[in-house]
N, C-alpha and C positions, 0 to 999 in steps of 0.2 A: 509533581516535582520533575525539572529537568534535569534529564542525563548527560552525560556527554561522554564521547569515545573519540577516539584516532583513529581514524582508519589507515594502516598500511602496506597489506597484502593480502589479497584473494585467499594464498596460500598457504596465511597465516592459520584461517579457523577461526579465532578468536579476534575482534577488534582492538587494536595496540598492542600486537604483538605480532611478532615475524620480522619481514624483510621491507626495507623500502619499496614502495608503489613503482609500477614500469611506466616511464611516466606517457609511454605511448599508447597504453592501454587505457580505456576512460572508462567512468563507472556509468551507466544507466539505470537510469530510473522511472517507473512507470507505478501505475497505479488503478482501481476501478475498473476491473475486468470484467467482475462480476460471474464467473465463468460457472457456465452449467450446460447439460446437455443440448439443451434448449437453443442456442446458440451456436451452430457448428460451425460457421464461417467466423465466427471469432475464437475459435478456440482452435481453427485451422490457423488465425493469423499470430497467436500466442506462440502454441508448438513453434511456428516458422521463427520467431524472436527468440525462444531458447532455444531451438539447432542452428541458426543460420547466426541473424543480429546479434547476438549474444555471446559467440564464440570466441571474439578479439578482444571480449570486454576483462578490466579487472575486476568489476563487483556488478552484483547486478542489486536493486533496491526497487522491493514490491512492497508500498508505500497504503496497500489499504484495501479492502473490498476486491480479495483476490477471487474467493468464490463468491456465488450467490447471496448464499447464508452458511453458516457455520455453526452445526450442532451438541457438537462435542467431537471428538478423536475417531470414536467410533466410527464416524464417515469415513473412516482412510477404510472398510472394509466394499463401500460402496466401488463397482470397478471403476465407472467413469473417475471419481479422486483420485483412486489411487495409480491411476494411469497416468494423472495431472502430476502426481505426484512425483512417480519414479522419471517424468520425464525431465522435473525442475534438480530431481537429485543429478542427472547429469553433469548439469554446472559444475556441483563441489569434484562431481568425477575427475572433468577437465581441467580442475584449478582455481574455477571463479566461483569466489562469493559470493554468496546470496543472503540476503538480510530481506526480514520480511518485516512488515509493523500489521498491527492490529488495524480492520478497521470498524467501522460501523455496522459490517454486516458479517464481520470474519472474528469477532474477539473473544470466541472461547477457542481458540486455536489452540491448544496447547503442547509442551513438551513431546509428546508422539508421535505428530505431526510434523512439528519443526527439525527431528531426527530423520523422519523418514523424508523429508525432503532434504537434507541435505544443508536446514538454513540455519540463521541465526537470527532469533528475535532480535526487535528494537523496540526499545521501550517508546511510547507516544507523549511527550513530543522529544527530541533527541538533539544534541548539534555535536555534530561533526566535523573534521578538517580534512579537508580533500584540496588537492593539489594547489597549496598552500590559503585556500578559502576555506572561511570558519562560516556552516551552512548549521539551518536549522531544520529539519526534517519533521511531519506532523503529519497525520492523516489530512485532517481539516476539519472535522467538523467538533472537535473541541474551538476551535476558532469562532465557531457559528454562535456568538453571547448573546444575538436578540432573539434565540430562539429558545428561553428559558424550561420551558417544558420539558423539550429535547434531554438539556443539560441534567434535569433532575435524573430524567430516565438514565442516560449515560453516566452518572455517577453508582444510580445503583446497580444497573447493568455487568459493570467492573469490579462489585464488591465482590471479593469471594466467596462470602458464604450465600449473596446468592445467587452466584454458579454454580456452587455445590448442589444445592438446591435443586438446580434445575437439572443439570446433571442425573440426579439422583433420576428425574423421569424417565419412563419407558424412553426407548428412541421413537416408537411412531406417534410419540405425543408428540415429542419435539418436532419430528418433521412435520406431523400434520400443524402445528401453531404455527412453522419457519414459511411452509407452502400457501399458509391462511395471509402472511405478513406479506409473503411475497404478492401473492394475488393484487391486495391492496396498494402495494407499491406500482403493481404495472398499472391501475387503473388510474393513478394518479400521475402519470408518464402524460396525458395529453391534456392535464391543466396548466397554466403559466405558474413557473417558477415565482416565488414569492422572497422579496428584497430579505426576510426575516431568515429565509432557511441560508443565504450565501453568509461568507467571511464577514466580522464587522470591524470595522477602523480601530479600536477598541481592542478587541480580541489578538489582531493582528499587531498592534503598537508593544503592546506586551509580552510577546513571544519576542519580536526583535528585541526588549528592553531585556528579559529572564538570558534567554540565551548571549546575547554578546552578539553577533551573528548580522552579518548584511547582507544576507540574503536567506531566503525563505522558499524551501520545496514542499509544496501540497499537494493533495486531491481534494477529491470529496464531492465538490461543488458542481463536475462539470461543467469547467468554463473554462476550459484551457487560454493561457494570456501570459506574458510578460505585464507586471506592473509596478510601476513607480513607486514606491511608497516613502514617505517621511524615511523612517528610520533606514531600507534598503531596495533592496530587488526581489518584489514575490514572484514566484514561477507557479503556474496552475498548473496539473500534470491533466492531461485531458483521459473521458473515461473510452470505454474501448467496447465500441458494435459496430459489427459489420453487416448485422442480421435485421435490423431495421432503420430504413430511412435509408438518408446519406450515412455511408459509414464513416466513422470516427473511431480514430487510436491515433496511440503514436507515443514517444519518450522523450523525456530529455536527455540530451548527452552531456556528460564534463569530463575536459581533460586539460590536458596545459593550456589549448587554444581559448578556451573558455565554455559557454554555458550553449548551447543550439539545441532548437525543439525538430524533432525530426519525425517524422509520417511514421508508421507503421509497417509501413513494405518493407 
């Protein structure tokens, strides 16, 4: 089911509620960091995004696969999280909101987590009004329809009871099965992408139709792009290494001017 909220001020706390947006201040949004130790030149170019990039900003929007994986809560006792952690509660220190969404590989994130960072969920998929655009915000890979399997997994994934479930395991079950996924994930890093796991026409058609919305902010896919579509404007939000290969990051920005995809630096 889609949500929908107002967003109107950083300072408010709570989305639709507080003070009109500064209209100089733009919100940003990023997504697919994927962040773990493992990775130190991305997680130096994160840090530099919330002390530096982030600072002028009114909201900031982490749109999906913030960490690695996500175990349950318990990880906030891990140091490397909870250093992620207290570094993202900054933001709400200096003013600026922070909204996070679930993603693929972060969605038992729950209320402990989002306290101690400082943020405020959003439900997947959402739309919102920002400086006077009605946007529809999503991870992305509810979008991904031809990849049926996926979908099963992803519906039951999000049932509660089994999160509970899972929950209920030791943590180093959890970690050792999160570490097992992960392995398999990077090994599958040097096969070609396959047309089934991206966004489908389809998928996509009907977010624009549910929400109202003309334009569309994602991740997921790894394919950062502005694209045309029937119903609007989809924006990819690109995913974020600096640790292998070409690096790649970077955000998008909105503000009165309008929508600009900006590098990482």
């Amino acid at each position: 089911m889609l949500q929908e909220k107002a967003l109107r001020h950083a300072a408010a706390g709570v989305p639709g509620e507080g003070k009109r947006p500064h209209a100089a201040r733009p919100f940003l949004f990023i997504s697919d960091l994927h962040l773990s130790e493992a990775i130190p030149r991305t997680v130096a170019a994160f840090e530099h995004f919330i002390r530096v990039t982030a600072d002028q900003a009114d909201s900031v929007f982490i749109l999906g696969d913030l960490f690695e994986y996500w175990i349950g809560d318990d990880m906030l006792a891990d140091p490397f999280v909870a250093r992620m952690t207290a570094l993202m509660h900054t933001l709400s220190e200096r003013g600026i909101a922070l909204y996070i969404m679930h993603g693929n590989r972060d969605f038992l994130m729950g209320k402990r987590f989002m306290k101690a960072a400082g943020a405020i969920w959003l439900p997947d998929p959402i739309a919102i009004t920002a400086f006077g655009t009605r946007i529809a915000l999503a991870h992305g890979d509810g979008l991904c329809t031809e990849d049926r399997g996926y979908q099963v997994f992803r519906k039951f994934a999000r049932n509660t009871l089994a999160q509970w479930l899972f929950l209920a395991w030791p943590f180093r079950w959890r970690r050792a099965l999160a570490e097992n996924m992960r392995k398999k994930s990077e090994q599958g890093r040097e096969r070609p992408v396959s047309p089934r796991y991206d966004v489908t026409p389809r998928g996509v058609a009907a977010l624009f139709r549910r929400s109202r919305a003309g334009t569309i902010i994602h991740g997921h896919t790894h394919r950062p792009a502005r694209h045309q579509e029937p119903g609007g404007v989809r924006w990819v939000l690109p995913d974020w290494d600096l640790d292998h290969g070409k690096p790649r990051g970077g955000y998008l920005r909105v503000d009165a001017e309008g929508f600009r995809m900006m590098p990482h630096g």
